[in-house]
C-alpha positions as CSV (number, residue, x, y, z in Angstrom):
1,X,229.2,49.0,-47.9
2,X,227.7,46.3,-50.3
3,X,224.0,47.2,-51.5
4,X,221.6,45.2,-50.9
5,X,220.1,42.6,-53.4
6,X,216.4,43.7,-51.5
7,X,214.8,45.7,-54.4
8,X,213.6,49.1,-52.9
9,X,209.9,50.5,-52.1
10,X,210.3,52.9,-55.0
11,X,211.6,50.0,-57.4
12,X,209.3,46.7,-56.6
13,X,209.7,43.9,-58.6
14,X,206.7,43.1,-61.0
15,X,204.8,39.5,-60.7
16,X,204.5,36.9,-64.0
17,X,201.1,38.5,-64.6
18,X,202.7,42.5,-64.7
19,X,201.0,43.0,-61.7
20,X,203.4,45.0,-58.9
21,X,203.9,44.1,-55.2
22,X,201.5,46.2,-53.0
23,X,201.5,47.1,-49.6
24,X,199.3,45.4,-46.9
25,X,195.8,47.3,-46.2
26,X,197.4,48.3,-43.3
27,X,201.2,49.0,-43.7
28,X,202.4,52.2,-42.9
29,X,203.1,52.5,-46.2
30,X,199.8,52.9,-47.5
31,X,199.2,55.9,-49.9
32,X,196.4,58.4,-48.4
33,X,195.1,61.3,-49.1
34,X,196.9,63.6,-46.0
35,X,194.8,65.5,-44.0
36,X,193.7,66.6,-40.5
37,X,193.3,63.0,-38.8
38,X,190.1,62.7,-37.1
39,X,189.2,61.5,-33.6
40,X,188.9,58.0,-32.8
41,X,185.4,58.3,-31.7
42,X,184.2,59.8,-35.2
43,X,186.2,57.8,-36.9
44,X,184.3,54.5,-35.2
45,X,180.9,56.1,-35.6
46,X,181.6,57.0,-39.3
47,X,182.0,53.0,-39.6
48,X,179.9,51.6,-37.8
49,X,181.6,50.4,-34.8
50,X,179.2,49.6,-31.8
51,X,182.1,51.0,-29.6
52,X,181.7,54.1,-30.4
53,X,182.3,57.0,-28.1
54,X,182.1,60.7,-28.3
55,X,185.1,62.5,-29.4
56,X,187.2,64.4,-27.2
57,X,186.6,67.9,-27.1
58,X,183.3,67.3,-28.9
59,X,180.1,69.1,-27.9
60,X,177.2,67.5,-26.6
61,X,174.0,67.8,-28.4
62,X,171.9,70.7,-27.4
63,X,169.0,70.2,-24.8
64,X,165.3,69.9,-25.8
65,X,164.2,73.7,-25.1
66,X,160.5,72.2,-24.8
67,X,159.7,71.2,-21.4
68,X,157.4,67.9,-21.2
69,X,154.3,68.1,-19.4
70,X,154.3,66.8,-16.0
71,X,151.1,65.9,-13.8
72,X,150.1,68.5,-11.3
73,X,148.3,68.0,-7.8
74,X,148.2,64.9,-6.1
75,X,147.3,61.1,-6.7
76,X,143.4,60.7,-6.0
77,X,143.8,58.1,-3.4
78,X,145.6,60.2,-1.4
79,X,143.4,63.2,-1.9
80,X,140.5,60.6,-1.0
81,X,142.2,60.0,2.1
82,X,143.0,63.2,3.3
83,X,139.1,63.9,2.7
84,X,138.0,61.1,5.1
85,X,137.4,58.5,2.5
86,X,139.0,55.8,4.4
87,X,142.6,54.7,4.0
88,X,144.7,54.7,1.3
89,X,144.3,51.0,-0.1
90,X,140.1,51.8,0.9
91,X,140.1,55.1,-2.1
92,X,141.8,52.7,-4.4
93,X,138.9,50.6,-4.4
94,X,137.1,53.3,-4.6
95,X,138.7,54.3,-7.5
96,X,138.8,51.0,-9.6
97,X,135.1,50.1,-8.9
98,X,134.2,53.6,-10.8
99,X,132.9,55.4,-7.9
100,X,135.2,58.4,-8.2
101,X,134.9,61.3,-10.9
102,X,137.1,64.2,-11.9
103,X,135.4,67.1,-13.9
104,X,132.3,65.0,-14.8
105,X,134.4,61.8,-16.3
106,X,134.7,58.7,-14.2
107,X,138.4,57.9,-13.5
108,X,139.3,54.2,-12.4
109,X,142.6,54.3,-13.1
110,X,144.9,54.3,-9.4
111,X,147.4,56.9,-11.1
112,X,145.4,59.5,-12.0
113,X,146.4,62.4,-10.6
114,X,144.0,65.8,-9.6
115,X,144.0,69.4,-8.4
116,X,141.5,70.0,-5.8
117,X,141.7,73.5,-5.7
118,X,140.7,74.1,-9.3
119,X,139.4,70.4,-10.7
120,X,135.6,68.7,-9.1
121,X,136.2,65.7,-7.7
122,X,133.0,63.6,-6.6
123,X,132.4,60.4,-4.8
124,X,128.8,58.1,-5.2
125,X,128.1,61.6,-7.0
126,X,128.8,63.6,-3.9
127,X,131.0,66.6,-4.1
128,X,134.5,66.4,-2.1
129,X,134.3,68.3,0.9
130,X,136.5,70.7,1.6
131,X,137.5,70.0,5.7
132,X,140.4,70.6,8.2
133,X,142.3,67.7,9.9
134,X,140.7,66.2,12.6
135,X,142.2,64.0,15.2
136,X,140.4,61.6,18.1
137,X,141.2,59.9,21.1
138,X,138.1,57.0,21.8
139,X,137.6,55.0,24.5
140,X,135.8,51.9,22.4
141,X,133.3,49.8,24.0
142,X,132.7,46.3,23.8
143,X,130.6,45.7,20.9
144,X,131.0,48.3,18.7
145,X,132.9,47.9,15.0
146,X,136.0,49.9,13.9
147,X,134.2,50.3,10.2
148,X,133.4,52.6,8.4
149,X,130.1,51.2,6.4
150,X,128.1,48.2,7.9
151,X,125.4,45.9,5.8
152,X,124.1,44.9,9.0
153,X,123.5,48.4,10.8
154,X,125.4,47.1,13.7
155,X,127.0,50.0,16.3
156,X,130.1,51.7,14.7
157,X,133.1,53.5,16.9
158,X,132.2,56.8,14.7
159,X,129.1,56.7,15.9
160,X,130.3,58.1,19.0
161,X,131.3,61.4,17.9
162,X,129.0,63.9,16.4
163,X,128.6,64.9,13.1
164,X,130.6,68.7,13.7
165,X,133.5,66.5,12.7
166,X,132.4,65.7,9.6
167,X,133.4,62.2,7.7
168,X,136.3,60.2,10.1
169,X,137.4,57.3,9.8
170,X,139.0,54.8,12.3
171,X,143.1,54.2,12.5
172,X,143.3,50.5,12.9
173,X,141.3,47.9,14.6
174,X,139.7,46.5,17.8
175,X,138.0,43.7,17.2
176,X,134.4,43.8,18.1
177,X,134.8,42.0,22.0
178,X,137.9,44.4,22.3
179,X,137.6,47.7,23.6
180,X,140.1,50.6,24.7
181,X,141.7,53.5,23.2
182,X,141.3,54.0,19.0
183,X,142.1,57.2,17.3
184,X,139.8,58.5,14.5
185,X,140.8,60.6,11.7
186,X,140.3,62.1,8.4
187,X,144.0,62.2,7.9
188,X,145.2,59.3,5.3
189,X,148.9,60.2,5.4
190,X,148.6,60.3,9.1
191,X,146.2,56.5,9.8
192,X,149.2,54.9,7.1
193,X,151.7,56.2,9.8
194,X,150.4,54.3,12.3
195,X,148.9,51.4,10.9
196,X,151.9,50.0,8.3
197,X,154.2,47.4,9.3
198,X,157.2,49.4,8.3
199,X,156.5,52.2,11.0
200,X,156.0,50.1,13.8
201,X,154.5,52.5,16.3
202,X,153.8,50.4,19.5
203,X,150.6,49.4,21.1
204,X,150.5,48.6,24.6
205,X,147.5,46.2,26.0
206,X,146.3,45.1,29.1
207,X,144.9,41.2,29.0
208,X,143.1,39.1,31.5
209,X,143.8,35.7,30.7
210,X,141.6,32.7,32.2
211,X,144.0,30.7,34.3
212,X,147.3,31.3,36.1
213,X,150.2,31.8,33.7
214,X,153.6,30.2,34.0
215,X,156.4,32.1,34.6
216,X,158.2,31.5,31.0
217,X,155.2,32.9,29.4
218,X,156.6,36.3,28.4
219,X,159.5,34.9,27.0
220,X,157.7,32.3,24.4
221,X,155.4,35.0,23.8
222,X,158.3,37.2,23.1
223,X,160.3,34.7,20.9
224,X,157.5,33.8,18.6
225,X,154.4,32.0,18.3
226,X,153.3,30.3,14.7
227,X,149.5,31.2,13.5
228,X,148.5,30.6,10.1
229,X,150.6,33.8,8.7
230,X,153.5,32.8,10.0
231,X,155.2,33.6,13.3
232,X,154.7,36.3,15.5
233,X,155.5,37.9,18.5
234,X,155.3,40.5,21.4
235,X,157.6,43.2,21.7
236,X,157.2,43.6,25.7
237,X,155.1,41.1,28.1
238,X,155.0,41.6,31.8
239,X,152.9,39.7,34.4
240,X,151.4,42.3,36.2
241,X,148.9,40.0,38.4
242,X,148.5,36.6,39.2
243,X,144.9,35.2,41.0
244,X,143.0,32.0,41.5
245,X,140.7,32.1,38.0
246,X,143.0,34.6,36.1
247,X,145.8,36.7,35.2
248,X,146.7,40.0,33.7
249,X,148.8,40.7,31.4
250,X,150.4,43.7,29.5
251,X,151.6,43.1,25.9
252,X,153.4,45.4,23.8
253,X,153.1,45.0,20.4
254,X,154.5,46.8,17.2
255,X,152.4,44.6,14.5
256,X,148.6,44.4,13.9
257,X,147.4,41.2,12.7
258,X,143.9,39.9,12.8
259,X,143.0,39.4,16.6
260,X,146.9,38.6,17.0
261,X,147.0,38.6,21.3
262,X,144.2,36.0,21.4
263,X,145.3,33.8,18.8
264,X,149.0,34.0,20.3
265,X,147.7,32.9,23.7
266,X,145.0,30.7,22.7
267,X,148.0,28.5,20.7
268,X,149.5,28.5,24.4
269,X,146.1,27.5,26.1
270,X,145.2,30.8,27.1
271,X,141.5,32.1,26.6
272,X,141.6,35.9,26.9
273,X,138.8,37.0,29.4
274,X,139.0,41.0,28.5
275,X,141.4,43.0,26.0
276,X,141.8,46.4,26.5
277,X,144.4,48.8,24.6
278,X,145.5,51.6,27.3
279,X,148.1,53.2,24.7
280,X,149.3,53.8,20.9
281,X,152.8,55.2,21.0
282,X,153.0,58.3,23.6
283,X,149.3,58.9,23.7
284,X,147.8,57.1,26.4
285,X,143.8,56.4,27.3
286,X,143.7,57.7,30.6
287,X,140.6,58.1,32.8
288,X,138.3,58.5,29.4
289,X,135.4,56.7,30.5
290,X,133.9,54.1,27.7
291,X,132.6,55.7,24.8
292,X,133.7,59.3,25.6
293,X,136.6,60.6,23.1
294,X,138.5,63.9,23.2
295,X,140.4,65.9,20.8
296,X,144.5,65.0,20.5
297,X,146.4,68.0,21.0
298,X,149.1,69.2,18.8
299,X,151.8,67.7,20.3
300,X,149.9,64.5,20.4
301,X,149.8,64.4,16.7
302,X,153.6,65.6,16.5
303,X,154.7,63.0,18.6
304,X,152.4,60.1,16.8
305,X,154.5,61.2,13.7
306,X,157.8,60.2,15.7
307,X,157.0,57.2,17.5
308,X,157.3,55.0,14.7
309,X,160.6,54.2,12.8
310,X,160.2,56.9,10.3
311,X,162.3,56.1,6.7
């Protein structure tokens, strides 16, 4: 067979200049140094590359044998509000006017977080109390305010328990020409159970309306009715009773705006004569007269816990 005219690797032609013919960066054919080829990943990282990854077989970098400091005890607020402080959102402002202290220094900030058992917390410079949960059925007269501090020194709903109690605090609102069941507390956890919008624990009324009511009243009510925040509406209406001068209703609710069953019937051309709230969840008012309360029993309290949609 003929040879080829090609000159060989070994035997390269020389340029004009006596320079010879080299192979491309990245022939084969490149002289290196052999050796035991490295991975891909190291190889990248030893260049630069921003693609980088770790090399199989490689062993991760050891953990830090130092563990970081991590806050014990509790948030204030919420200590706050299982001491009968008010609610949750009530101890924050609390906390950011620099009324709170821990261990002698004023705290404002709403993540702070505290051990009861072995830090002093004080409020208005009065020393945490140390108290068991307490939980009230009230029958709420008309007239008296579900709040906890007054400028004017008008009648409070905690005014009609005694003091053996200690600081309680009310779970929700009547307005003050309301009356009917309200459940006081010192329990934070347990009042943002039943008062937040995601929980939705229902709240059954009984309302005499001036007039007589037409018959597609509960579904309108029940559909929606636009107030200033939007639209709302009732969860259950029946017509219980129809006279000359009046009705009754009973409404159902699972939200708590701002006096939201007389607004929502007032838009409808409804004045509400009387508003009373017979029920929160299972727990029902009964034959407590107004202003009497009683203790809720355990089962009460476990059931209050469950009659909301619980995350």
């Amino acid at each position: 067979m003929p040879r080829s005219n090609q000159p060989s690797r070994n035997n390269r032609r020389e340029k004009p200049d006596g320079r010879k013919n080299r192979p491309h960066p990245l022939s084969p054919s490149r002289g290196r140094t052999r050796g035991k080829r490295r991975p891909i990943g190291e190889a990248r990282r030893s260049a630069g590359s921003l693609f980088a990854r770790p090399a199989v077989g490689k062993k991760k970098p050891a953990a830090r044998t130092e563990e970081e400091p991590r806050p014990e005890g509790h948030r204030v607020q919420k200590i706050l509000a299982a001491a009968g402080y008010g609610s949750r959102r009530e101890c924050e402002e609390l906390i950011s006017t620099g009324r709170v202290e821990i261990d002698g220094k004023i705290v404002t900030e709403l993540g702070v977080r505290a051990n009861p058992a072995v830090q002093r917390i004080r409020v208005d410079g009065e020393t945490l109390p140390k108290t068991r949960p307490v939980y009230l059925a009230v029958n709420k007269p008309k007239g008296f305010l579900c709040t906890h501090r007054d400028q004017q020194g008008r009648r409070r709903v905690i005014d009609l328990v005694p003091d053996q109690f200690g600081r309680v605090f009310p779970v929700g609102r009547l307005d003050q020409y309301s009356e009917g069941l309200i459940l006081l507390t010192n329990d934070g956890a347990f009042a943002e159970q039943l008062t937040h919008p995601r929980f939705e624990v229902p709240k059954k009324y009984q309302v005499q309306v001036a007039g007589e009511v037409e018959p597609d009243l509960p579904r309108r009510l029940q559909k929606g009715i636009h107030i200033a925040e939007g639209v709302v509406q009732a969860d259950e209406v029946k017509i219980k009773s129809r006279h000359a001068l009046s009705s009754v209703l009973e409404i159902v609710l699972r939200e708590g705006k701002n006096r939201e069953i007389r607004r929502m019937l007032a838009r409808i051309g409804h004045k509400v004569l009387t508003l009373r709230r017979i029920a929160i969840g299972p727990v029902k008012l009964g034959d407590l007269a107004p202003g009497e309360y009683r203790l809720l029993t355990k089962r009460e309290v476990a059931s209050l816990y469950s009659a909301g949609n619980t995350p």
